[in-house]
C-alpha positions as a printed NumPy array, in Angstrom:
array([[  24.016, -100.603,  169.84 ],
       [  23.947,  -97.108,  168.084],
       [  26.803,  -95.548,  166.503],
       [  27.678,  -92.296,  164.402],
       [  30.274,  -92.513,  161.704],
       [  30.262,  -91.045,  158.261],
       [  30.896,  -87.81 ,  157.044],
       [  27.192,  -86.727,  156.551],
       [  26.775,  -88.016,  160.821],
       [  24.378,  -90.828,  159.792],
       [  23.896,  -93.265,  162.657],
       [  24.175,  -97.207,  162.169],
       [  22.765,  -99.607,  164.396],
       [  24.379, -103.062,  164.925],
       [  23.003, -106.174,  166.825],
       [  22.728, -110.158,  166.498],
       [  20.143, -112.071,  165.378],
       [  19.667, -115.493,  164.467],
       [  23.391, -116.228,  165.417],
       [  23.794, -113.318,  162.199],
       [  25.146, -109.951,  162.981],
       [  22.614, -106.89 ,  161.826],
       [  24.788, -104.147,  160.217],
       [  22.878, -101.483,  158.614],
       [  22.319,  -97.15 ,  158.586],
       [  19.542,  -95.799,  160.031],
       [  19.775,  -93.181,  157.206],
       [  19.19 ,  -89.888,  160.493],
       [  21.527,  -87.22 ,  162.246],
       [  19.378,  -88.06 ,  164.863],
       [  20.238,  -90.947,  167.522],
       [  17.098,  -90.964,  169.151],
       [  14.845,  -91.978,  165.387],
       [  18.033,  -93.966,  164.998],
       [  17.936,  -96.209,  168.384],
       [  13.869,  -95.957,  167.385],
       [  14.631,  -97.656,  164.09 ],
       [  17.006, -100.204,  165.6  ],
       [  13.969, -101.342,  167.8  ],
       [  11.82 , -101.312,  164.629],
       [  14.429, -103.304,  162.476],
       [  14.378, -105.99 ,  165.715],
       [  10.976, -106.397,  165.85 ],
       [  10.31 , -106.794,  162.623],
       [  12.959, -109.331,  162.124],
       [  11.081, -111.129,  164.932],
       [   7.747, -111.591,  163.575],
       [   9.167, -112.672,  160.155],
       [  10.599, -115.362,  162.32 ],
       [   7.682, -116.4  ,  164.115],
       [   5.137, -115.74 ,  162.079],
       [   3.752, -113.192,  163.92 ],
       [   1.611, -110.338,  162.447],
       [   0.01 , -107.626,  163.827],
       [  -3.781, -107.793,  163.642],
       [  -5.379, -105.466,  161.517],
       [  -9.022, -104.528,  161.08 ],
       [ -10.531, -104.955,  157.314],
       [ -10.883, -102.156,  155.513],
       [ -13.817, -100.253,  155.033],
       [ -15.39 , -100.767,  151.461],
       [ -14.96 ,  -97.549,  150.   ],
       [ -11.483,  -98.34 ,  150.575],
       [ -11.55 , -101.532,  149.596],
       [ -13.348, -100.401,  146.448],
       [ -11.012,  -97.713,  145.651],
       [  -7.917,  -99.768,  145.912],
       [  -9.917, -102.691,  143.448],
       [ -10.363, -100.543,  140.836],
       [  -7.419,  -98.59 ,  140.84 ],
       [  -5.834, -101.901,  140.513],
       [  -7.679, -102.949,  137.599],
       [  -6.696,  -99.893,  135.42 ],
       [  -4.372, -100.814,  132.796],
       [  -5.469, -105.095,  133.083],
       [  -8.6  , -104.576,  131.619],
       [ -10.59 , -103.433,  128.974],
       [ -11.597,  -99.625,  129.217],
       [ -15.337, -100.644,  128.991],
       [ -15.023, -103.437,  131.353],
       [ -13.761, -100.558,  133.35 ],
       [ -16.359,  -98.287,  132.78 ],
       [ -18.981, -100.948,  134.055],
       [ -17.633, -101.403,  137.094],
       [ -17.302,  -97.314,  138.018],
       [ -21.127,  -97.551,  137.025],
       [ -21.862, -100.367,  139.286],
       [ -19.921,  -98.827,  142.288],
       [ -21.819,  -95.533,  141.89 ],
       [ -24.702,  -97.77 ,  143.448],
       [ -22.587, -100.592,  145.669],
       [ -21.104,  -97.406,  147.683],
       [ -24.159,  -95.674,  148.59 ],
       [ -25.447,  -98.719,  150.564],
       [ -21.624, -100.078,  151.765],
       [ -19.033,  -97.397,  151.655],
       [ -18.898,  -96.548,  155.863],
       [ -19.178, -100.527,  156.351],
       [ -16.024, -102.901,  157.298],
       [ -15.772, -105.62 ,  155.196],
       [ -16.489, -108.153,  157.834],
       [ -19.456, -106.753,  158.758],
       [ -21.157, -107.094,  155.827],
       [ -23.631, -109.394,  156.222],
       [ -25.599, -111.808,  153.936],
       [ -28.773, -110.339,  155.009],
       [ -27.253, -106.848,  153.704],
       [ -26.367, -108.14 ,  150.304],
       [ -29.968, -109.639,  149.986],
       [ -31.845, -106.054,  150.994],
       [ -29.336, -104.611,  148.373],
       [ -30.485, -106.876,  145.804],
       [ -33.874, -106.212,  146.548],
       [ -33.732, -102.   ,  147.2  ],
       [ -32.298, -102.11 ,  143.02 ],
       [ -35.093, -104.265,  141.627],
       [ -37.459, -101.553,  143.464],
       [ -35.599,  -98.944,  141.458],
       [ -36.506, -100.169,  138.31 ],
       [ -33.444, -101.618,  138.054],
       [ -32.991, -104.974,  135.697],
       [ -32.049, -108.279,  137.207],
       [ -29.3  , -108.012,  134.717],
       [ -27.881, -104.967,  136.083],
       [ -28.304, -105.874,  140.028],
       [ -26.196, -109.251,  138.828],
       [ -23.405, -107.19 ,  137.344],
       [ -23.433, -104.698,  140.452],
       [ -22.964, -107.798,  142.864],
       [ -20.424, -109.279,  140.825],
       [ -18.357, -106.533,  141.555],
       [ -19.055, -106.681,  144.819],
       [ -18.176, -110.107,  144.751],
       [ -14.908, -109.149,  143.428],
       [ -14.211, -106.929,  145.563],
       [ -14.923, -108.635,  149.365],
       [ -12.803, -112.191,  147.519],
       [  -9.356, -109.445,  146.667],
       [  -9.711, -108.703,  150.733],
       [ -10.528, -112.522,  151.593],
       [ -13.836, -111.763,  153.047],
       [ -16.205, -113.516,  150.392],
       [ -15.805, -116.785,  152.332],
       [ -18.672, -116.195,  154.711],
       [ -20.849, -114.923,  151.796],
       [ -20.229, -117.628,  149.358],
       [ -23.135, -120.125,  150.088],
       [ -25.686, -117.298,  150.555],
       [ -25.746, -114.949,  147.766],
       [ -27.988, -115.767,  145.289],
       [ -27.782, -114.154,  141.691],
       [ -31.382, -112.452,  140.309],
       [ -33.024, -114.161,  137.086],
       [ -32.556, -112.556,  134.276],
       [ -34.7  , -111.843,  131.274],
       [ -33.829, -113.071,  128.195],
       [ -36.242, -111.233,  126.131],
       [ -35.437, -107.559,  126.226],
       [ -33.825, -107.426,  122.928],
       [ -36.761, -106.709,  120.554],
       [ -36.742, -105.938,  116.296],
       [ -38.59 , -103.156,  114.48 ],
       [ -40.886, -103.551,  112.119],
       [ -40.309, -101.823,  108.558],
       [ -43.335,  -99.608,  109.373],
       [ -41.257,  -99.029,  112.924],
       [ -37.919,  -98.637,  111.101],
       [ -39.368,  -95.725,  108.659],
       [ -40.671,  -93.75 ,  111.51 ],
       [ -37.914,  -94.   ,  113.346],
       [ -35.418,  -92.748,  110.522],
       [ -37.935,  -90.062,  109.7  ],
       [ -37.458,  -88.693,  113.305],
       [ -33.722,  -89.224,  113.295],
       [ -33.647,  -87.267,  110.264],
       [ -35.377,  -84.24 ,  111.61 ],
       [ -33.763,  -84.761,  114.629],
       [ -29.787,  -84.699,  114.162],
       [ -27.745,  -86.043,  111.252],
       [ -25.409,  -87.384,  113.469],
       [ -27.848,  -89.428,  115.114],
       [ -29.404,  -90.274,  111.366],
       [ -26.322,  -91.649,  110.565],
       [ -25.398,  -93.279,  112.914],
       [ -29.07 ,  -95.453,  112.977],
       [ -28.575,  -96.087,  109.468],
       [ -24.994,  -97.981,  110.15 ],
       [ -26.556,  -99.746,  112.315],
       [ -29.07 , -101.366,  110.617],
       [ -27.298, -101.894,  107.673],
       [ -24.341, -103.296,  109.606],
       [ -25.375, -105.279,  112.954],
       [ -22.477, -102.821,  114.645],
       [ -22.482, -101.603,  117.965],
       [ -22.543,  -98.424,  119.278],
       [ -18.936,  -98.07 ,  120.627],
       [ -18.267,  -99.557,  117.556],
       [ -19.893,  -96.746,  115.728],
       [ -18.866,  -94.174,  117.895],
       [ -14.954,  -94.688,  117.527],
       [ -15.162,  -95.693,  113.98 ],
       [ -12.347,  -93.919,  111.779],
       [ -12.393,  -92.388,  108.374],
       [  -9.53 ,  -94.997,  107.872],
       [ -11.984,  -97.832,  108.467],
       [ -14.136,  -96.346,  105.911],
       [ -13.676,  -97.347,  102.158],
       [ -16.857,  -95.798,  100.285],
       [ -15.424,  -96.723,   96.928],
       [ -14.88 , -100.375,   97.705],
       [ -18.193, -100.263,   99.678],
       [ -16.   , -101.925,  102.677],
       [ -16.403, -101.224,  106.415],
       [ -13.109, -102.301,  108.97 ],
       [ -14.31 , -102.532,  112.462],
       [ -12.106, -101.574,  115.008],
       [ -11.814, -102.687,  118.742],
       [ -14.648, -104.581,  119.497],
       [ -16.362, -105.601,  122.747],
       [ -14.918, -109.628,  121.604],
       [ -11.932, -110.462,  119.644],
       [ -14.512, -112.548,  117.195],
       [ -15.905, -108.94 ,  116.419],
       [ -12.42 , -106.705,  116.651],
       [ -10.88 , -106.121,  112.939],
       [ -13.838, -108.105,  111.047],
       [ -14.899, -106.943,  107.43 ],
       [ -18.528, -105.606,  106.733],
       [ -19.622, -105.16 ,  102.765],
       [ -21.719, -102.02 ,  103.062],
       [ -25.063, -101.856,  101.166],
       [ -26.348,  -98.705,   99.158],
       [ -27.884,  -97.318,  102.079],
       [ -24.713,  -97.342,  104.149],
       [ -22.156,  -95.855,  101.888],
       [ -25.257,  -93.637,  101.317],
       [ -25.714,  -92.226,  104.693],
       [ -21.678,  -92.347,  105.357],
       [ -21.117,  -90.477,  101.972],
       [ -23.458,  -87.818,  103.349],
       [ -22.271,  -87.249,  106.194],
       [ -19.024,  -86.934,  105.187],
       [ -19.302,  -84.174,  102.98 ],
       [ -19.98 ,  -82.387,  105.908],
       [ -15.727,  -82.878,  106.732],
       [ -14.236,  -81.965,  103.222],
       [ -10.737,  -81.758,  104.764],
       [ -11.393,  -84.699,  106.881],
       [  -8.299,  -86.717,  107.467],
       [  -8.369,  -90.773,  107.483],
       [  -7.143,  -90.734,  111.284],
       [  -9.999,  -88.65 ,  111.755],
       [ -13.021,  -89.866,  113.384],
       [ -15.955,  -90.812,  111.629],
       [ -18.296,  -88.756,  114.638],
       [ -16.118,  -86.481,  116.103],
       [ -16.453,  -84.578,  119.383],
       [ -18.489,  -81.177,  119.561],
       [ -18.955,  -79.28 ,  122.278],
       [ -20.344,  -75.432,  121.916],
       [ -19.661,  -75.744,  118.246],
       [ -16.103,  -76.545,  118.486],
       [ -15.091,  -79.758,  116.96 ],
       [ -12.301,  -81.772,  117.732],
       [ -11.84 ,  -84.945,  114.671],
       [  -9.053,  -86.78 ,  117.055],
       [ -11.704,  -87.588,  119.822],
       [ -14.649,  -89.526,  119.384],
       [ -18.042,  -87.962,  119.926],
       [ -19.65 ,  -88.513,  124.128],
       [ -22.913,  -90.22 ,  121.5  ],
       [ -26.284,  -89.034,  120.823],
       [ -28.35 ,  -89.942,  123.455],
       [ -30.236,  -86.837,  124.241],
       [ -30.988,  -86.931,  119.48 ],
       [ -32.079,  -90.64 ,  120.074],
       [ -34.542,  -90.398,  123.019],
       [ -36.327,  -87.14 ,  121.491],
       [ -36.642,  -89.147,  118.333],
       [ -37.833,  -92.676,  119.708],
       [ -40.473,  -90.379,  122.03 ],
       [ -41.305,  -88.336,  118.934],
       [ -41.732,  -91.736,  116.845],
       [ -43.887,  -93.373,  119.303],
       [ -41.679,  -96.138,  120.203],
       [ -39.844,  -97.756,  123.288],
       [ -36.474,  -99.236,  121.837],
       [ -32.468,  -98.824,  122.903],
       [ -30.407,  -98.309,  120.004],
       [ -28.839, -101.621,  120.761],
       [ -32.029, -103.005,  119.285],
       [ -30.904, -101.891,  115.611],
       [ -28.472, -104.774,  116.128],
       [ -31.285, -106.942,  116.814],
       [ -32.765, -105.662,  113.803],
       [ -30.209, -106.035,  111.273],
       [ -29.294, -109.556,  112.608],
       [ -33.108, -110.763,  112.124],
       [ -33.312, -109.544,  108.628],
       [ -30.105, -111.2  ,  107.742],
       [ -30.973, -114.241,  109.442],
       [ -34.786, -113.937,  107.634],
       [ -33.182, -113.793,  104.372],
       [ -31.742, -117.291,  104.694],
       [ -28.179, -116.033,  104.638],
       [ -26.213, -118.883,  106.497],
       [ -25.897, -119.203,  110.259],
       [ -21.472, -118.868,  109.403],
       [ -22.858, -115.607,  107.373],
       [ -24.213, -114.068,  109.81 ],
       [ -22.102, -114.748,  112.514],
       [ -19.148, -113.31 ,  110.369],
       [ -20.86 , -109.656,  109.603],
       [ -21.913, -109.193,  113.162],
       [ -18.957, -110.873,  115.286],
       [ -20.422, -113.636,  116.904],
       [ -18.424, -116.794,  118.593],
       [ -21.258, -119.159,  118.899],
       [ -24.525, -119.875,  117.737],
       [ -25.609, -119.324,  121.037],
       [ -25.463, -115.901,  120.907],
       [ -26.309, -116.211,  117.554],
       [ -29.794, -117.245,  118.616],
       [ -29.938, -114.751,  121.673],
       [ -30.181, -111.729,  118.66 ],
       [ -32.093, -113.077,  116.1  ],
       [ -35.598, -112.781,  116.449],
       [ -37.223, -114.371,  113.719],
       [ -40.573, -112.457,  113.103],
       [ -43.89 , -114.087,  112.676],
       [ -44.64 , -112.979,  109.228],
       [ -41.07 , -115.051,  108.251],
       [ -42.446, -117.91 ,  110.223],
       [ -45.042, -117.56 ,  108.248],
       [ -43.827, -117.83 ,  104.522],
       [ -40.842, -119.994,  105.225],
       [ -44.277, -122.625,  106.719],
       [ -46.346, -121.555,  103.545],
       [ -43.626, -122.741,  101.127],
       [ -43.233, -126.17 ,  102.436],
       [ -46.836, -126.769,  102.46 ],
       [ -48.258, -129.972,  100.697],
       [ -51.303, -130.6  ,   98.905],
       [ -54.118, -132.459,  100.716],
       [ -55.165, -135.451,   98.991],
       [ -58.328, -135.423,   96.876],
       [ -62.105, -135.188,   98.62 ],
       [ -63.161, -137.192,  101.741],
       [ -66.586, -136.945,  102.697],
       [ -67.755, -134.654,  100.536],
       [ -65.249, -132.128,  101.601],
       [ -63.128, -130.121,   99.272],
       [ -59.745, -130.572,  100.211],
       [ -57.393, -127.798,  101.516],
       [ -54.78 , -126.175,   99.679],
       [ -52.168, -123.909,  101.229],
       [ -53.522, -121.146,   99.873],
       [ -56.883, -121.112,  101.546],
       [ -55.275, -121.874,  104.881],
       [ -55.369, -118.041,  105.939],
       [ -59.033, -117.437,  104.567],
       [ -60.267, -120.945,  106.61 ],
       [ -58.224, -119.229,  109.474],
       [ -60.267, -116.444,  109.044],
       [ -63.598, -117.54 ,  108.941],
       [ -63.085, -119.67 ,  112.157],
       [ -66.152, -118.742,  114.277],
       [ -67.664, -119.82 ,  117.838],
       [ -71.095, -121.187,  118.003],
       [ -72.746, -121.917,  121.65 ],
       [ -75.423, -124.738,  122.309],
       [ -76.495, -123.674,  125.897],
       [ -73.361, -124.181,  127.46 ],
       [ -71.66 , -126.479,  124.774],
       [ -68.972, -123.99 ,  122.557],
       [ -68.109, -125.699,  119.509],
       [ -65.651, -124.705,  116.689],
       [ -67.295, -124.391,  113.385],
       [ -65.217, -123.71 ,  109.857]])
């Protein structure tokens, strides 16, 4: 039953249910939304009790999406975030109209397959589909998926390290190109930092007269808050720059943002992307600016600093990754071989014997000679 009482003319509904009497306002002047919301109240009450829901189709994925990563603001990191806005910019193009039970194995597979024709790395098609994986599991539609979805491989060699000959060109083209950039490429291989890590770095961070670097937030907690000595050619290039910002304040930011000339300290500069590329194309080489991090972690690990050295300067948990940046170059591999070498014993059969020294020049004078179809190897 509906009744009015009250001095504002709210109507109340009252029934039983469950052996319990139902007492409550429909908060309306108006009985028919009022015996409306009694039926409501009723029905609900009833599939609570029976376990009854209402079916509902899935959502489409651009809803789904939406809702996933408006979820995930605040819970993760803001780069963890970033990736996955950059991986949906290419997940909704081929899913946004489709329901989430439609999608089909055979869909995710073309996907896969439509990014690696793009030019796109195995790496990056993995990270996409992880999202996507992500996203159909927080609906409870992965299960039909799970057994069928294959990851890409992934290369393990695309880090690469400059040579010195590489590294002077490259700071030679920085230079003429934009301090900020020049300054920036010099931190970084003189430091094994990252580029956010550059990019948000502080004045506070910055002791020139102690020659000490604090980084700040870092992509792992390993690498958040660690100390880095800098070398002459840091506090060089940082002591530079900064004369450039004589009333530069220590919450100030090392790069701040410009835009039209205006500069604003309290952000941190967008980056120096468009600087880089003209100077890698003017320099003749093919290298991301995360490969100065390969760089600086070779030459540390080339001049037999230790492995707990190493990992400490550039924020490494495990030797693992350790290994995955250091790229030991040949000519290393070469001396660190030449030093251990040991004498050959005196002559055998008329032949001199071999000392390390003349390894290179018997390399050298290695030569093919052909008897009719017979190639033999003559020192």
């Amino acid at each position: 039953m509906v009744y009015q009482r009250g001095k504002q003319g709210f109507w109340r509904y009252r029934f039983r249910f469950g052996g319990r009497i139902v007492h409550e306002s429909a908060k309306t002047a108006s009985k028919t939304l009022a015996r409306e919301a009694e039926k409501q109240r009723r029905r609900k009450l009833e599939e609570s009790w029976n376990h009854v829901t209402r079916r509902v189709l899935p959502a489409t994925f651009e809803k789904a999406a939406g809702e996933w990563l408006k979820g995930r603001e605040g819970r993760v990191a803001a780069n963890t975030l970033s990736m996955a806005r950059v991986a949906l910019k290419h997940l909704l193009p081929a899913f946004a109209s489709k329901l989430l039970c439609d999608i089909t194995p055979k869909d995710v597979q073309a996907y896969q397959q439509a990014r690696l024709r793009e030019g796109a790395q195995g790496r990056t098609a993995n990270i996409e589909v992880q999202a996507f994986h992500q996203i159909m599991k927080a609906n409870k539609c992965w299960q039909h998926l799970e057994n069928e979805i294959r990851l890409l491989k992934e290369r393990k060699d695309i880090g690469r390290t400059l040579t010195l000959e590489e590294e002077t060109r490259l700071l030679a083209e920085c230079a003429r190109t934009d301090s900020a950039c020049y300054t920036a490429t010099v931190v970084a291989l003189n430091t094994t930092m990252r580029r956010d890590e550059i990019r948000k770095l502080h004045w506070s961070q910055v002791e020139l007269f102690n020659g000490v670097l604090t980084v700040g937030k870092s992509k792992t907690d390993a690498g958040t808050g660690r100390l880095i000595p800098l070398n002459p050619s840091a506090v060089k290039a940082l002591a530079d720059w900064g004369s450039g910002f004589p009333k530069r304040q220590p919450e100030h930011h090392v790069f701040p943002w410009c835009e039209s000339r205006h500069v604003d300290p309290t952000r941190p500069t967008k980056g120096w992307r468009t600087a880089w590329r003209n100077a890698c194309k003017r320099a003749g080489l093919k290298v991301r600016f995360h490969d100065l991090r390969h760089t600086a972690i070779t030459k540390l690990a080339e001049s037999q600093a230790s492995d707990q050295t190493v990992m400490s300067i550039a924020g490494h948990v495990s030797r693992q990754m350790l290994e995955h940046y250091s790229h030991i170059r040949l000519a290393a591999k070469r001396a660190a071989l030449d030093s251990i070498a040991t004498p050959l014993p005196g002559p055998v059969s008329g032949k001199m014997p071999v000392s390390g020294d003349d390894v290179h020049q018997i390399g050298n004078q290695i030569g093919i000679a052909e008897e009719g179809d017979t190639r033999k190897l003559l020192i």
